[in-house]
Each structure stands twice: as C-alpha cells, then as structure tokens.
C-alpha positions in Angstrom: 40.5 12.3 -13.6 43.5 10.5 -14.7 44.0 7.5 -12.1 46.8 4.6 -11.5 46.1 1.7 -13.7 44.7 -1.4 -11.5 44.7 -4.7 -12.7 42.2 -7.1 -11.7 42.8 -10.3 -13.7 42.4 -9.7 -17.2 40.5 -6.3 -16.7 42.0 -2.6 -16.1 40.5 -0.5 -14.2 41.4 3.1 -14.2 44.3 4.7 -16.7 42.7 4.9 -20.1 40.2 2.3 -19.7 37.0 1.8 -20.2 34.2 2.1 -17.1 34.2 -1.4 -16.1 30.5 -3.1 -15.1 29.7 -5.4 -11.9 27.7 -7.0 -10.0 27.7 -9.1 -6.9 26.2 -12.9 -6.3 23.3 -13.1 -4.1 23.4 -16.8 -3.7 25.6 -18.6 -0.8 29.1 -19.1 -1.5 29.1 -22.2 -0.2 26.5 -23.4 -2.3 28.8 -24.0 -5.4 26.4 -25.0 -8.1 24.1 -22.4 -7.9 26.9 -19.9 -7.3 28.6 -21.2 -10.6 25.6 -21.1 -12.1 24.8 -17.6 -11.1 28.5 -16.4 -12.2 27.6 -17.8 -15.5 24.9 -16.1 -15.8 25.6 -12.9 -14.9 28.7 -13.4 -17.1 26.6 -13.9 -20.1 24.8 -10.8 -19.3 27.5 -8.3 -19.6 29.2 -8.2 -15.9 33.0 -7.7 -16.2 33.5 -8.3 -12.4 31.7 -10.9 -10.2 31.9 -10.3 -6.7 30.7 -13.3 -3.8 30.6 -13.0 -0.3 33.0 -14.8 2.1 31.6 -15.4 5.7 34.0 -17.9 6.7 37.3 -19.2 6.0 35.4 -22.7 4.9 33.6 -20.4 2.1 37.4 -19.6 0.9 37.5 -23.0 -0.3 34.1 -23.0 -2.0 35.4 -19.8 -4.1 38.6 -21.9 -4.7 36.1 -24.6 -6.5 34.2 -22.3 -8.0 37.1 -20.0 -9.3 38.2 -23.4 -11.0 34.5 -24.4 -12.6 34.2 -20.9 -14.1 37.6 -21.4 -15.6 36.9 -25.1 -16.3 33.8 -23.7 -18.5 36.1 -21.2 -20.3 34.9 -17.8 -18.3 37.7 -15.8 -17.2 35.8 -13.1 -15.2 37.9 -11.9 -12.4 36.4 -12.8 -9.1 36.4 -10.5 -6.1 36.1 -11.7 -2.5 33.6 -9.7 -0.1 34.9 -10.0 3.6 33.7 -8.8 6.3 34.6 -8.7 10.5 38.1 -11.0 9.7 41.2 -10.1 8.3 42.6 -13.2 8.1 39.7 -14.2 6.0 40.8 -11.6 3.5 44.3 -13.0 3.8 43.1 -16.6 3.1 41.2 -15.4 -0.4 43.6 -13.0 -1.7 45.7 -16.0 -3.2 42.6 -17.5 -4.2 40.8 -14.2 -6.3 41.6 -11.7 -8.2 40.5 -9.2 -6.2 39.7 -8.5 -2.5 37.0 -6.2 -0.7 38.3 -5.0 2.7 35.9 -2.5 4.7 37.9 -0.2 6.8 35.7 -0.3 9.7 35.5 -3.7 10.1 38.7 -5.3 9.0 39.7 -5.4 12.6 38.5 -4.1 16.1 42.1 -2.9 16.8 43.0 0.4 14.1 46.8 -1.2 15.3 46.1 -4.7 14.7 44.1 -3.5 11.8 48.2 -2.3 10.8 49.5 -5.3 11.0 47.4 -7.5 9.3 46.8 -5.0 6.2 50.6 -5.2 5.6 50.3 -9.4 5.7 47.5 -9.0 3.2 49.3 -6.8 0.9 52.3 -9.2 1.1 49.8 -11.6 -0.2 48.6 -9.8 -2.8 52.4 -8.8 -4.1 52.9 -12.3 -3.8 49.5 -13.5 -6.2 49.0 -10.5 -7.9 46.1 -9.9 -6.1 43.8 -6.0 -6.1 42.4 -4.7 -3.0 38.9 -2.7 -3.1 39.4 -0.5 0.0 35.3 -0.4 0.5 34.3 2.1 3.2 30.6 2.2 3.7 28.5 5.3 5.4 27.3 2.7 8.1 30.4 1.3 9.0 33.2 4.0 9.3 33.7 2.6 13.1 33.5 4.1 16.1 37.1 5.5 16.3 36.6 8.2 13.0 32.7 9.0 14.0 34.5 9.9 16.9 36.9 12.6 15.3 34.9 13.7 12.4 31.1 13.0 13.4 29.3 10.4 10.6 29.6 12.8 7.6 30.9 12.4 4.3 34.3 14.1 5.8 34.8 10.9 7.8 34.1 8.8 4.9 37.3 10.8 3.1 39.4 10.5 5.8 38.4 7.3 6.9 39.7 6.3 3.2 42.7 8.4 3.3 44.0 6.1 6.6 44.3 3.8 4.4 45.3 4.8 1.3 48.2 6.3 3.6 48.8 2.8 4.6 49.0 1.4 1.0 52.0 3.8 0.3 54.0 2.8 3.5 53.1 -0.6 2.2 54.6 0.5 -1.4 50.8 -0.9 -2.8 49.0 0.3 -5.6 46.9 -1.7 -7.2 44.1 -0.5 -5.2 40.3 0.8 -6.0 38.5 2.8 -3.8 34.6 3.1 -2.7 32.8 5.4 0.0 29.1 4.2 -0.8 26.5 5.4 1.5 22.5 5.0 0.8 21.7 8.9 0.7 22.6 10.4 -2.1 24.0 13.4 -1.5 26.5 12.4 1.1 27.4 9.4 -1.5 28.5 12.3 -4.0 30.0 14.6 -1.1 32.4 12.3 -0.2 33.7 11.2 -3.2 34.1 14.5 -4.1 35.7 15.1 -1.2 38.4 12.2 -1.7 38.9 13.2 -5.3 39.8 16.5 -4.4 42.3 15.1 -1.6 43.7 12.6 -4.1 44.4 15.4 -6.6 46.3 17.6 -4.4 48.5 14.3 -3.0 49.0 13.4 -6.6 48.0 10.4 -6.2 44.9 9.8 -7.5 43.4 5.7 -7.1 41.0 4.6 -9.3 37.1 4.3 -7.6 34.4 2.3 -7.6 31.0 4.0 -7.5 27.9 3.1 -6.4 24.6 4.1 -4.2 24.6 1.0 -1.3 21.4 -0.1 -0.5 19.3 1.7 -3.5 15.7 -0.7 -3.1 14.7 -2.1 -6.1 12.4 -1.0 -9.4 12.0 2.0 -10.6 13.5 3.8 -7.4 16.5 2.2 -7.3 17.0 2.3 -10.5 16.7 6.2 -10.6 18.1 6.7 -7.0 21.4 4.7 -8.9 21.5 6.8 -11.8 21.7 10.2 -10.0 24.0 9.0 -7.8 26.5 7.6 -9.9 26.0 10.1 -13.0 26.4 12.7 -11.2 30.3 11.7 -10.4 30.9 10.2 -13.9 29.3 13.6 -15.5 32.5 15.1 -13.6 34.9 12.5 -14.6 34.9 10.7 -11.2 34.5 7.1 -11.2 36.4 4.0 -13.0 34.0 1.1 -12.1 30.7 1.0 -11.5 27.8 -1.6 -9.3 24.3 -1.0 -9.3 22.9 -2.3 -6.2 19.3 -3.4 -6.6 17.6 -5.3 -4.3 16.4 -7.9 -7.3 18.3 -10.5 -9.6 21.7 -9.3 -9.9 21.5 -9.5 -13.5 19.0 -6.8 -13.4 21.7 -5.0 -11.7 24.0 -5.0 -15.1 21.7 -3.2 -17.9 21.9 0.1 -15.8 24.8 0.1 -14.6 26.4 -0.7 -18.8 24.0 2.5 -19.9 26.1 4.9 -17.2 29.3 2.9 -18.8 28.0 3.7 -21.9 27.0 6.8 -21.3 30.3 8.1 -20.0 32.0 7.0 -22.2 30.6 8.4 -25.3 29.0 5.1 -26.5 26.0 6.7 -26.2 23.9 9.3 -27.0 23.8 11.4 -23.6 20.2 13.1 -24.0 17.5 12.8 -25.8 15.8 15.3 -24.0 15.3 19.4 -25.7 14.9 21.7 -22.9 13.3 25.0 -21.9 14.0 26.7 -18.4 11.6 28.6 -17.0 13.5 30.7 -14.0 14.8 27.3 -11.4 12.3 25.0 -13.6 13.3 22.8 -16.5 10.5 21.8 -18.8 12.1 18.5 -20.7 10.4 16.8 -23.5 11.3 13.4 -25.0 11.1 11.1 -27.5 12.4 7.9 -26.2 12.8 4.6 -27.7 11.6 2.7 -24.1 10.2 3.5 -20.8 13.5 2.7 -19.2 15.5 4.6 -21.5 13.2 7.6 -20.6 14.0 7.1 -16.9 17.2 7.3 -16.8 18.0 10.0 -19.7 15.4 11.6 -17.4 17.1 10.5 -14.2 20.8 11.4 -15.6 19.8 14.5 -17.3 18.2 16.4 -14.1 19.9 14.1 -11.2 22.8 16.5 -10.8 21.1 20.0 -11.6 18.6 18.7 -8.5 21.7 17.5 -6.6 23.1 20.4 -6.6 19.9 22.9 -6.3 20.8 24.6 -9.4 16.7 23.4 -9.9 14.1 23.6 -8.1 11.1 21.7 -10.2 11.2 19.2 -13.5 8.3 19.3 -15.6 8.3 16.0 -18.0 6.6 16.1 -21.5 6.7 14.4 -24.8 6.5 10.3 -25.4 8.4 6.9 -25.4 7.4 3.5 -26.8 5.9 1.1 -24.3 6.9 -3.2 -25.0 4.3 -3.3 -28.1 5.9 -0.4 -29.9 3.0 1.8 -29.1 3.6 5.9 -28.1 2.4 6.6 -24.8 2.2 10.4 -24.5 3.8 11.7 -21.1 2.4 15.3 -21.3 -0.1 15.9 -17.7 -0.1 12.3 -17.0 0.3 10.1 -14.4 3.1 8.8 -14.8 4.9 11.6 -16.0 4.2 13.1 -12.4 5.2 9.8 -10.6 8.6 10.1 -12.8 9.2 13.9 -11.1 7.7 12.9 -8.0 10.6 10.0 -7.7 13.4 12.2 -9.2 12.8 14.7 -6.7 13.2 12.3 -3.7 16.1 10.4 -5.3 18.3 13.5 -5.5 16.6 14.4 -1.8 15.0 17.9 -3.1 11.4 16.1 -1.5 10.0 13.5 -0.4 6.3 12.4 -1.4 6.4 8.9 0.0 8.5 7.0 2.3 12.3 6.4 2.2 13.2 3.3 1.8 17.1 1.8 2.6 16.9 -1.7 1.3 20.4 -3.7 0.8 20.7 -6.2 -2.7 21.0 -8.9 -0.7 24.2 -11.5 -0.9 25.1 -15.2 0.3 25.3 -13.7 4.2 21.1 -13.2 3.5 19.0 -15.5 5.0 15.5 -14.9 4.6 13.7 -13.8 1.2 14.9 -10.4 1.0 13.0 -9.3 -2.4 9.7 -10.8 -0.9 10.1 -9.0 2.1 11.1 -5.5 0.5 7.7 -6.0 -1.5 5.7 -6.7 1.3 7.1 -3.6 3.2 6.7 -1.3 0.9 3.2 -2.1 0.0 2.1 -2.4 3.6 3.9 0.8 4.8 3.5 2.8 1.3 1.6 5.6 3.4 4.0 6.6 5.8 5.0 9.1 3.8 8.5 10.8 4.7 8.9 8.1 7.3 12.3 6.2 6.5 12.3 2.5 6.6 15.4 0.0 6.1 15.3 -3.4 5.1 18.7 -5.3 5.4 19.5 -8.8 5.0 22.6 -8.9 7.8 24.4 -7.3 10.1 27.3 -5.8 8.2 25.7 -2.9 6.9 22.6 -3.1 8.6 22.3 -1.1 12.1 25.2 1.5 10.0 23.5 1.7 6.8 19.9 2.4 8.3 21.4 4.8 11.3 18.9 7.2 9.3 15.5 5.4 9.7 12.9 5.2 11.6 12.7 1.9 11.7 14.7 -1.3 10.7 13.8 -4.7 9.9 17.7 -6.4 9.8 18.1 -10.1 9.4 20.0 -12.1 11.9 20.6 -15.4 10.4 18.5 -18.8 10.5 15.4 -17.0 9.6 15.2 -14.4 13.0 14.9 -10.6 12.5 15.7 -8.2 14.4 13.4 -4.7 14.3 15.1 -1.7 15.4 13.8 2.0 16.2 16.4 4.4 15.2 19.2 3.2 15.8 18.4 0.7 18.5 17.6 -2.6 18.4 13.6 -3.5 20.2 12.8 -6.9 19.1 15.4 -9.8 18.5 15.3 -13.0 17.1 11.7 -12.7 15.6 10.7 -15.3 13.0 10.8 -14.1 10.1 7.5 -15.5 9.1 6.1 -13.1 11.9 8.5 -10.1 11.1 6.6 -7.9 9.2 3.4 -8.1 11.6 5.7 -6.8 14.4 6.9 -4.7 12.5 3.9 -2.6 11.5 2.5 -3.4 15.4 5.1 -1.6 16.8 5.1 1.5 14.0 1.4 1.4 14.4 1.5 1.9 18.1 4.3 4.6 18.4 1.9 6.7 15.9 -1.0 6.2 18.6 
C-alpha cells in the first residue's frame, strides 16, 4: 500500500521508504544512565527507533536529559515517548521527542475531553514537528467501543478510525498507526480491516506492526514472525517492533530479517515444497537454526493463518553454532518446530498459551525471571492460557483471554487474576508464583 510519508526526526516512515526497525527500553526512564546506556546500545545494534516509557511528567524531564546525552554522544536516533493514562503527559513530551505514543483508550476517561486535549497535543506537535503513533491495543479499546462493537478486531478498526477522523479535523498527518493485540489472528484481522477502510477513504496512514505481548525464545520469536509477515507478505505495514519478553536487543535481529525480507534484501525461502492435498512437506537447507525458524515460520505462518493448510511436515538440515549439519527429517525438533507453528498461527495448541508483555521502565519486578519460572512450573497445563504482565496498562486488557494472570502492581506486589478478575492483590512478589500455582492447583481439584 502506498501511505502518507511521516517523518520522525531523521527517519521516514511510510511513502517509498524502507521498513523501519524498533525497539523499546526496558529500563526506567528515570534512571538516565542506564537508559542512555541502553539507547546506545540498542542503537549500535541496528534499531532505527527507540521508544522509553513516560509514567510521569517528572520522567519528561529525564527523556529531556537523556535526548541531549544521546545527542551529546553523536546518536541521532529519533526518540518516541510511551504514555499512558495522561494526556497532558503526552503534551509535556511531544516538544521534547520526536515522536509520541498515545493509546486511544486511555488518553483520557472523557472520549470529549479526550477531544480537546488531542487537538492541544497536535498544536504541539505542529509547533515542534513532532509524529504521533496513534497505538490502540486489543486490551485497552475502553469501555465506550467494547460497548458498540463487542472486543473484536472491528472495534480495534473503528476504535482507530475515531481518531484518524480526529487528525483530519485537526488538519494532522504525520501520523502512524498500530492495532496490536497478543492473538494472532485478531492482530492480522484488524489491520486488515483498517487497511481496507483507509483505502476506500483514500487516505491511507502509514502502520506500525507488531504481535504485543509475544513471550520470549523461540515462541515469540515465531508467534512475531507470523504475525507480522503475514501483513508485510500483503504489502501492509511501514515499521516494525518485535516484542520479546528478553533484552530488547534481541528484539532487533528479527524484526531487521522481516525488514529485510520485505523488502527484497533477502532471499524470501529457502525452503522447496511438495503439497500433499491441505499438507505441505518443506525441506531446507539453512545456514542457522534461527534462519530455519523463521523462513519456516514466514513461509507457512500465513497459509496456516488463513487455513489454506492444515499440517506442515519439516525435512531437510541447517547448521548448528559449530558449523555442523543437524538433519531435521523425523526428529525431535523438527516436530517441536510444527508443533509451535501450529499454535502460533492458532490452528492447535499442544501446550499452554502463554501472553507475556516485554517489559518497560513501568516493570517492577523481574519480569524475564518470572516468565521462566512460569512456564517451566505450569509447562503441563496444556491449552490452559496464562499471562504474565509487568503493569497495569495492558495487563487485565491484554490477558482478558487467560485463565489466569499474574500482573504486576508496582513496588514488588502482584496481583493474580482468574479470567478477567482480579483474586489476590498486593502479593510479594517473592511469594507470587507459589500462589499462583496454589490457586490453579486447587481450582483443578
């Protein structure tokens, strides 16, 4: 799709331009050196676009410092302010960044107040030359669109659509656009659905894709990859963030081989390919275990997707770290590979689900530790779904479709939810993951 042209600093986005890569901090904003030190970091590693969290106005200031270190040190990486729950916190950054996250159902409580103070915030961006990522989120459309339109990918669209409404009356443009949900197939549904709607207003913003709350290893990795490739295979998508629950430079390797991909830097398959009926038997001969999963996970991701398969069968080799072949044909792994493809694109599900956010400077336990310890202590509840969330933005949205929740609160309390309702609060979270399984074990009894 041929989008407006947004410019974020000294990046395009959209137009003509390249698929731009980023990633988001994971350390507290208002911890400047190690936030420097992260952006530095993850600057050396490829990101194109750094995005930190901004809890409070006090944390506007701390970007302002750390905007002029990164500068200071000769990095010109656009920054992009992530606020939540105030509007006038968005105000405050957007003539400190180059770029500003706003979610829609959280801006403001009031949709009419929520009016007002978009049009201030655009006035502030006019002003500084300031883009707006309009980034809606499957857990947090708000209760006035789940209301209308039920929590489907349909709100999502419309939800966006407000707003991009808003940006027109407002005479704003230099706008990108997200609808990022955890479950696949409603992540792809709803862009789709906006693209469509964009198309036919002929208007068409440029978006940023991603699959929110993806885990971490090889699951998120390949829950990512058939997300996200599935929209850029049909020429949706302009910027891309892979959300693992890890180092955020982890995050930037995967999401620059979609870039690459997508744009035709790349080799798209090294896979040869016989179907048998609704079954694809692939073979390959890849260069690396992780090039192998995600050819593997871009190559099928879709055609799963979309049911036009039923079953992958994997075959052939790749090169493990010492350069050695390790032969995939009837083994283990090659199974565990299918086995993880098919519950990524949500065809079935041979362990549990787990919805586990990359954390961010509003995380205040160990998230990565606790994700670990989850999974290996819960890894035979298979087809349960299980969240772990480091705060409340996304939290009690994102996870609406788990069993059970394990959401931090702040100064190292948890709270545990069942469905979507909250039954244990402010729980250490030394003691979390005890309770945790307690209460799982005894609702199975």
């Amino acid at each position: 799709m041929e989008t407006l042209e947004v410019k974020v600093g000294n990046i395009t986005i959209g137009g003509e331009s390249p698929i731009v890569v980023q990633t988001m901090c994971n350390t507290h904003t208002s911890d400047i050196d190690a936030s420097v030190a992260q952006c530095l970091r993850l600057h050396d590693a490829g990101a194109q676009l750094i995005r930190l969290t901004v809890p409070s106005l006090a944390q506007v200031d701390s970007l302002r410092e750390i905007k002029s270190r990164l500068r200071d040190a000769g990095v010109t990486t656009p920054l992009v302010a992530d606020v939540h729950f105030s509007s006038e916190i968005a105000i405050a950054a957007a003539s400190v960044v180059e770029k500003v996250r706003i979610n829609p159902g959280n801006f403001h409580k009031d949709h009419e107040k929520a009016r007002e103070q978009f049009s201030r915030l655009v006035e502030v961006c006019k002003e500084n030359g300031t883009a707006i990522r309009i980034g809606l989120n499957h857990g947090s459309l708000g209760e006035r669109i789940t209301n209308l339109y039920g929590n489907t990918p349909l709100a999502m669209k419309e939800a966006v659509m407000e707003w991009l409404r808003m940006c027109a009356e407002n005479e704003f443009h230099n706008v990108v656009v997200s609808l990022k949900a955890s479950n696949t197939y409603v992540m792809v549904e709803a862009y789709r659905l906006l693209a469509k709607e964009m198309q036919d207003s002929g208007v068409i913003f440029p978006l940023h894709l991603g699959v929110t709350e993806a885990g971490n290893g090889d699951g998120g990795r390949i829950k990512s990859a058939v997300g996200i490739s599935t929209l850029l295979s049909e020429g949706i998508g302009n910027t891309i963030r892979v959300s693992l629950t890890e180092d955020p430079a982890c995050e930037i390797p995967v999401a620059q081989y979609l870039a690459d991909r997508y744009d035709h830097r790349l080799h798209s398959s090294m896979a040869s390919l016989v179907l048998e009926g609704r079954k694809a038997v692939a073979t390959y001969i890849a260069p690396s275990r992780e090039r192998l999963l995600l050819d593997f996970s871009c190559d099928f991701g879709k055609r799963l997707l979309d049911k036009e398969l039923d079953e992958v069968q994997l075959k052939g080799s790749y090169l493990d770290e010492n350069g050695s072949e390790v032969v995939l044909d009837g083994s283990e792994y090659a199974e565990y590979l299918v086995d993880e493809l098919m519950q990524a694109a949500r065809r079935r599900f041979y362990r549990p689900e787990y919805i586990a956010c990359p954390g961010c400077g509003r995380t205040m336990y160990n998230l990565e530790g606790t994700f670990e310890e989850v999974k290996r202590r819960t890894s035979h509840l298979k087809g349960m779904v299980i969240a772990v969330m480091g705060c409340i933005v996304n939290g009690p949205g994102e996870m609406a479709d788990a069993d059970w929740g394990y959401v931090g609160e702040g100064n190292h309390k948890v709270s545990i939810y069942k469905g979507k309702t909250p039954v244990l609060r402010h729980v250490p979270d030394t003691e979390a993951i005890d309770r945790l399984l307690e209460l799982i074990e005894a609702d199975q009894k």
